[in-house]
C-alpha positions as CSV (number, residue, x, y, z in Angstrom):
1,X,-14.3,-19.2,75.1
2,X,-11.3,-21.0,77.0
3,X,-11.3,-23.9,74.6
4,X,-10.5,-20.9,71.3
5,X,-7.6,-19.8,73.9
6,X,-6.5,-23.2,74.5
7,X,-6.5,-23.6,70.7
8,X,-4.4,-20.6,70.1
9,X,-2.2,-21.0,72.8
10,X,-1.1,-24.8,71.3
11,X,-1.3,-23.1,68.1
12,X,1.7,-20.6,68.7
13,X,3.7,-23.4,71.2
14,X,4.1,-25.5,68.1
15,X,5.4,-22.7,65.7
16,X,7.4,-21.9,68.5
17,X,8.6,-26.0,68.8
18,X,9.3,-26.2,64.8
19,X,11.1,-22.8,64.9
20,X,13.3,-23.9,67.5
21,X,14.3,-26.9,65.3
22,X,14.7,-25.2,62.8
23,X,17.4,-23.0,63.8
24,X,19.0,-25.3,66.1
25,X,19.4,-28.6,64.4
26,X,20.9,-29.1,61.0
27,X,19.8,-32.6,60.4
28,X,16.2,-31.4,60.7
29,X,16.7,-28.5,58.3
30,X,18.3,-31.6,55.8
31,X,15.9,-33.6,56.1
32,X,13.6,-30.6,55.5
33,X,15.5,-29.5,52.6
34,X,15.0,-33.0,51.4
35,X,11.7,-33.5,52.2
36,X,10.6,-30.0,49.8
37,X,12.7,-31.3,47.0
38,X,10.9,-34.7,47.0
39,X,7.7,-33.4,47.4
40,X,7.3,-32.5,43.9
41,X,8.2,-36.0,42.9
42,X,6.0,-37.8,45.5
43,X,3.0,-36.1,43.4
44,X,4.3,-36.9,40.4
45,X,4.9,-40.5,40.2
46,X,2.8,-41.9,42.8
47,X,0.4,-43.7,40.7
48,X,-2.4,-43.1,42.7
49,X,-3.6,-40.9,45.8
50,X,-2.8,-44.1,48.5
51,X,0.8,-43.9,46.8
52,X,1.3,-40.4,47.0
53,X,-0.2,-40.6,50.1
54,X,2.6,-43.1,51.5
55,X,5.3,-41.1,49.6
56,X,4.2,-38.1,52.1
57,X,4.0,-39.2,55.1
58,X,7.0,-41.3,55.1
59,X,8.7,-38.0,54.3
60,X,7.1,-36.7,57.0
61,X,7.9,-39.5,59.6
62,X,11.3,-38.8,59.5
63,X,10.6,-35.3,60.4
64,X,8.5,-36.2,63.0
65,X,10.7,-38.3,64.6
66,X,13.7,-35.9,64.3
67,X,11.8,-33.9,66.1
68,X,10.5,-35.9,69.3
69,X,14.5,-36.8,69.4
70,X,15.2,-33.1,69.7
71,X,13.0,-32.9,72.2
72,X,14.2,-35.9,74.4
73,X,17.8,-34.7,73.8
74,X,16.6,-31.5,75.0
75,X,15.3,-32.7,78.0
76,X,18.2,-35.0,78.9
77,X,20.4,-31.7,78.3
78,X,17.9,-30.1,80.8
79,X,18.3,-33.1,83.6
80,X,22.6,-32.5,83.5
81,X,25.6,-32.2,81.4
82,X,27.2,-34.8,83.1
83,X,27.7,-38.3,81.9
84,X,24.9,-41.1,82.7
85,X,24.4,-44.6,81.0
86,X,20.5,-43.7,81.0
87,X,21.2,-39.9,79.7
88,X,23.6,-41.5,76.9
89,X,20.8,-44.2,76.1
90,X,18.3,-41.8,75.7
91,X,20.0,-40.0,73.3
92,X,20.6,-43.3,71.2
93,X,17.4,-44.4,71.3
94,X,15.9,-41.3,70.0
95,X,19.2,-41.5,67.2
96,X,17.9,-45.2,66.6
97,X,14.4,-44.0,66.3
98,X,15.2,-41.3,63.6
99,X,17.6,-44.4,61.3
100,X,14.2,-46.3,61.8
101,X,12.3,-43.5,60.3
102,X,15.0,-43.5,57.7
103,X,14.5,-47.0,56.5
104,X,10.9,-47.0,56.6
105,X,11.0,-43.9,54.4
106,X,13.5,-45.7,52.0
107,X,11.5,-49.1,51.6
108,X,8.5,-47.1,50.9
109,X,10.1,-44.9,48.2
110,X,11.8,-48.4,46.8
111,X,8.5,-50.4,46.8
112,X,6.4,-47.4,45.5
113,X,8.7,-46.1,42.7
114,X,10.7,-49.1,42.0
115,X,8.9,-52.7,42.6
């Protein structure tokens, strides 16, 4: 019986998680403005279920990782306001790790749809 509780509880943590993004960070509501527009044409011209596949989830990754950057800003905000090198390269790290998402999501739409 815990285990169904457990379930839940993880369940309604995570709405809560993507509900805070949502309404306080703008470049994850972009990106997942961006993501429901391409969508559509993910499924259309993927040639094939591995391609549309690929399309997805590198849509996807970049939400992903916009969100695990919230979440380490978040906690850095948490630790102190004031300035730190290790607090400041935190923050860029999780920044680099969202333009790495970026590219990855690019080449694949390139390759896939262009190559």
């Amino acid at each position: 019986m815990r285990t169904g509780v457990q379930v839940i509880d993880a369940t309604r943590q995570s709405w809560q998680g993507l509900v805070y993004v949502w309404r306080n960070e703008v470049a994850f509501r972009q990106y997942a403005l961006f993501a429901l527009v391409l969508t559509p044409i993910a499924l259309l011209f993927g040639e094939n279920n591995l391609e549309r596949a690929l399309l997805l989830c590198s849509l996807l990754l970049v939400l992903l990782v916009e969100i695990i950057n919230t979440a380490i800003e978040a906690v850095v905000d948490r630790i102190g306001e004031e300035p730190h090198k290790l607090s400041g390269a935190a923050k860029d790290i999780g920044s680099a790790a969202v333009v790495m998402s970026i590219l990855i999501f690019a080449l694949t739409w390139l390759i896939l749809l262009f190559f």
